[in-house]
Every structure is written in C-alpha cells, then in structure tokens.
N, C-alpha and C positions, 0 to 999 in steps of 0.2 A: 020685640020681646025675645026672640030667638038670639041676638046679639047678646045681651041680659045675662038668659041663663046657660051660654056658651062660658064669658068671662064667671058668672057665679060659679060653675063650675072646675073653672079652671083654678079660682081662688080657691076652692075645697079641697080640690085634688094638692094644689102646693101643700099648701098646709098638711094634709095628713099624710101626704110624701114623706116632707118634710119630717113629720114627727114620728113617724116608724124608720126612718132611715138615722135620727138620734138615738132613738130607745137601740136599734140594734148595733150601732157604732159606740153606745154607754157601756151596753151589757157586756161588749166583747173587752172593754177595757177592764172590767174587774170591780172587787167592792173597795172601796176606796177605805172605808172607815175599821180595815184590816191590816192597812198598809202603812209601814212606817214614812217617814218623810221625802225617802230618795227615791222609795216606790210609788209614791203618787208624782214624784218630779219626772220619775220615769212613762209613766201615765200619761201626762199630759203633754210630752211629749212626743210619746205615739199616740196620744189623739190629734194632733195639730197632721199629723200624716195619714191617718185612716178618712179613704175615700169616704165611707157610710157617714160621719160625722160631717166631710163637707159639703156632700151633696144634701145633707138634712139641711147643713145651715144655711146651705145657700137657696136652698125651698122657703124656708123661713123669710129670709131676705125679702124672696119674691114677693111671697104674700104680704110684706108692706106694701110694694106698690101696686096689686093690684085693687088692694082694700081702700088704697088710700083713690084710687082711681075711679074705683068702685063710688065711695061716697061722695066725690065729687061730681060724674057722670053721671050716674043712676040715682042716687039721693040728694043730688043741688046742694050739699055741705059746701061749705068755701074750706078750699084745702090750701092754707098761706104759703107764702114760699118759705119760709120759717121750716114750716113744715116736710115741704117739697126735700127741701136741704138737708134736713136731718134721715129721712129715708136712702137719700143717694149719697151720707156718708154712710149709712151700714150696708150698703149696698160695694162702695166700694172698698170696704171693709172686709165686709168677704170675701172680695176678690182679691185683697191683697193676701189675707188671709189664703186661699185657695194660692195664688201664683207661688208663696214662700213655702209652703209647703210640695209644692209639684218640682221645684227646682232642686 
C-alpha cells in the first residue's frame, strides 16, 4: 500500500511540476495573438531554449510513464507494446528536444 501511494504520488507531483513549470515558461514568452509573424517565429524559438518549458515538458513525458505503469501494476490494465513504444517515442522526444536545445 505504501509502494502505491509513493508512486501515486509521485505521478501527481510530475504532472502538476510539470504544468506550472509550462504556464510560467508560456507566460514569460508573451501573448502570441499580438505578435506579428517573425515575433511569434521569434517566440518559438526562445521557447525551444527556456529551461521552465523543458523541464515542464519533460514532467509531462514522465507522467506517461508513470500512469502507464501505474495502470498496468496497480490496476491489471494490459499496457501493449504498441503502447509501451509510443510513450518511449515522446519520451525520447523530449530528450531530443532537451539535448538540441542545451547544445
């Protein structure tokens, strides 16, 4: 039980990590829907570089695999390799994501 609501805990915390470390990597970029075309090119390019964006995304990440873990450990769901697969590409996705932007 104590194993349980360690990891449940831990999947909460990613996740809401995760999602105030977007909101304040969004906010700091600006409002989008004010900015001409080369300001939002510009945007997105300093978001691909602000840390608070990738440490959100890569919380996000996490919480696939804990949740998918989660259902298949603690709830007996069958988790396919189909599935498996598709979480360790966004997983490495964000790490790619994270390396091209640190370099």
């Amino acid at each position: 039980m104590l194993k349980t609501l360690i990891v449940m805990l831990l999947a909460i915390t990613a996740g809401a990590v995760g999602d105030i470390f977007l909101t304040q990597g969004m906010r700091s970029s600006g409002d989008l829907s004010t900015m001409g075309l080369r300001q939002i090119f510009e945007t997105v390019l300093k978001a691909l570089t602000n840390w608070r964006l990738i440490l959100g995304t890569a919380m996000q990440a996490l919480s696939y695999v804990v949740v998918a873990f989660l259902a298949q450990w603690y709830l007996g769901e069958n988790v396919t390799p189909m599935r498996w697969a598709g979480i360790s590409l966004v997983c490495v996705g964000v790490m790619m994501i994270t390396k091209s932007s640190v370099n």
